[in-house]
mmCIF file of the N, C-alpha and C atoms, coordinates in Angstrom:
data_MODEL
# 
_entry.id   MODEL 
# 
loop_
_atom_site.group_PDB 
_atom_site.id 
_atom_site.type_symbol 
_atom_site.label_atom_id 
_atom_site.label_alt_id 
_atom_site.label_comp_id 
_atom_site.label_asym_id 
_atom_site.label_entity_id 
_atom_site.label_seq_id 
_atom_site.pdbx_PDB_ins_code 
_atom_site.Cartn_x 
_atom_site.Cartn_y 
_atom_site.Cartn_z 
_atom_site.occupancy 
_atom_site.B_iso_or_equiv 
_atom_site.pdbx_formal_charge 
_atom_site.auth_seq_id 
_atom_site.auth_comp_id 
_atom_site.auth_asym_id 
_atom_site.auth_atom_id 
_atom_site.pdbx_PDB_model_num 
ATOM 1  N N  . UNK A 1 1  ? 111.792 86.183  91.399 1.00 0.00 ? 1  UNK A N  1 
ATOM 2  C CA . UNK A 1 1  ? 111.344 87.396  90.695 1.00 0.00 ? 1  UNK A CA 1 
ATOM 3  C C  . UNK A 1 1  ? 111.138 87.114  89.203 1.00 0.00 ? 1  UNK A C  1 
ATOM 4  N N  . UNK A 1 2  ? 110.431 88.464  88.390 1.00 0.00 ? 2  UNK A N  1 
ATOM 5  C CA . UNK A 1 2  ? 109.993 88.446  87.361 1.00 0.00 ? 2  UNK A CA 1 
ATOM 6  C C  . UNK A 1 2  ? 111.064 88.517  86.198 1.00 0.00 ? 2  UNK A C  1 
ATOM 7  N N  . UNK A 1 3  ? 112.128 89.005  86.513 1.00 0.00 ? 3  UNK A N  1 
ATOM 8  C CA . UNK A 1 3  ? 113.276 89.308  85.839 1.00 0.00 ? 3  UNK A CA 1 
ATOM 9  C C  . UNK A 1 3  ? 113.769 90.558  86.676 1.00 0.00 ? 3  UNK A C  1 
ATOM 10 N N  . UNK A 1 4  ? 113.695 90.968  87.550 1.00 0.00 ? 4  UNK A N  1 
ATOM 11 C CA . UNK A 1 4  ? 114.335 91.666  88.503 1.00 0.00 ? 4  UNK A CA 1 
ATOM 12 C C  . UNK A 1 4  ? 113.912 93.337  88.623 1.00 0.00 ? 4  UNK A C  1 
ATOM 13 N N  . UNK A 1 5  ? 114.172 94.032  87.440 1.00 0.00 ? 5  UNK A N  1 
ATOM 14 C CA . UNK A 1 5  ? 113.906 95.748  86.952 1.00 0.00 ? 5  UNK A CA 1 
ATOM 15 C C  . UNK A 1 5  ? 112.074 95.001  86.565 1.00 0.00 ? 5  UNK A C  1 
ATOM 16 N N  . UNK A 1 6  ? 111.770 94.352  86.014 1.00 0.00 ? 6  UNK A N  1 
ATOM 17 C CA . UNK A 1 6  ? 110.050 94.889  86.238 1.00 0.00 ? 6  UNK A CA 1 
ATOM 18 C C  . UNK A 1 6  ? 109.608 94.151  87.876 1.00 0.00 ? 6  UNK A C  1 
ATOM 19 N N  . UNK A 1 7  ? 109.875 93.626  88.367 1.00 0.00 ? 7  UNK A N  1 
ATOM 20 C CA . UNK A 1 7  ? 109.531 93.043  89.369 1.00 0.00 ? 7  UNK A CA 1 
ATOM 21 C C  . UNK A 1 7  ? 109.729 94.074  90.107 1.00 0.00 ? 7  UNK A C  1 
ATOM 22 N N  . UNK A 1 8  ? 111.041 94.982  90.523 1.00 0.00 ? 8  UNK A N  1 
ATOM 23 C CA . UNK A 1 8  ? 111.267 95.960  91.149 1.00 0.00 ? 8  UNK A CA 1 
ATOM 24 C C  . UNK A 1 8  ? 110.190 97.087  90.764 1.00 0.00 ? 8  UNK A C  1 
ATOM 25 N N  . UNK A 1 9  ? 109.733 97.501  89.617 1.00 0.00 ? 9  UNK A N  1 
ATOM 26 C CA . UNK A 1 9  ? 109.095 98.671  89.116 1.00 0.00 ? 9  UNK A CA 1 
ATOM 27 C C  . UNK A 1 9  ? 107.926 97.901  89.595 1.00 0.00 ? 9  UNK A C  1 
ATOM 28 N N  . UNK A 1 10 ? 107.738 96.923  89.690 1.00 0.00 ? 10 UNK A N  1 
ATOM 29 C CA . UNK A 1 10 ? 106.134 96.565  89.911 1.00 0.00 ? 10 UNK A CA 1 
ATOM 30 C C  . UNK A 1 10 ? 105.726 96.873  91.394 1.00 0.00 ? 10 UNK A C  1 
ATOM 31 N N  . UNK A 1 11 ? 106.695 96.534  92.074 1.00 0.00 ? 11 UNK A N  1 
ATOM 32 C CA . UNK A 1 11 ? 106.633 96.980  93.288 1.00 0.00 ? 11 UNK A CA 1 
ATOM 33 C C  . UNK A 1 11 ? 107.283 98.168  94.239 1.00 0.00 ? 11 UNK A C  1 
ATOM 34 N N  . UNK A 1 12 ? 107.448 99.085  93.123 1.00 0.00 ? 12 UNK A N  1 
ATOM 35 C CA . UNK A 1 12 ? 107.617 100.223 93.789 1.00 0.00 ? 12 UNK A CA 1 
ATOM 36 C C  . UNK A 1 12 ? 109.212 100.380 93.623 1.00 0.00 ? 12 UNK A C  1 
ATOM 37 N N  . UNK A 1 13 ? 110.066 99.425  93.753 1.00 0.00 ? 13 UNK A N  1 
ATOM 38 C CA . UNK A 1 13 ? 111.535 99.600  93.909 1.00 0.00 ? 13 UNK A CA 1 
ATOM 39 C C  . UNK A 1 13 ? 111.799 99.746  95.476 1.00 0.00 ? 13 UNK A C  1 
ATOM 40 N N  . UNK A 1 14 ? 113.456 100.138 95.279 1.00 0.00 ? 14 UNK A N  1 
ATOM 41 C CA . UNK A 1 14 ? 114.189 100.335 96.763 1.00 0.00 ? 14 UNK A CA 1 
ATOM 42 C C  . UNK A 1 14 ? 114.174 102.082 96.334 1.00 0.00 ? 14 UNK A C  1 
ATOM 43 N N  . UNK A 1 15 ? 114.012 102.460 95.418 1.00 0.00 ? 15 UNK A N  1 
ATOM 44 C CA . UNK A 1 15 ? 114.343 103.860 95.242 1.00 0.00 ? 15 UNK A CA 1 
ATOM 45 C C  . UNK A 1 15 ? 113.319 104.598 93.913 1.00 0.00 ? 15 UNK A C  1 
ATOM 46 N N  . UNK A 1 16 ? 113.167 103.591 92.704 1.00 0.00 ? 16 UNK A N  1 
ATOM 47 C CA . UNK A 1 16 ? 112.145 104.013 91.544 1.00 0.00 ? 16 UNK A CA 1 
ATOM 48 C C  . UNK A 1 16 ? 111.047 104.182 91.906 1.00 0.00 ? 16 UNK A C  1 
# 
């Protein structure tokens, strides 16, 4: 991953 919180936001998240 990208650093984890934008990688997550980039892809939608488990919940964001």
């Amino acid at each position: 991953m990208e650093g984890g919180s934008i990688a997550k936001r980039d892809h939608g998240g488990p919940g964001e």
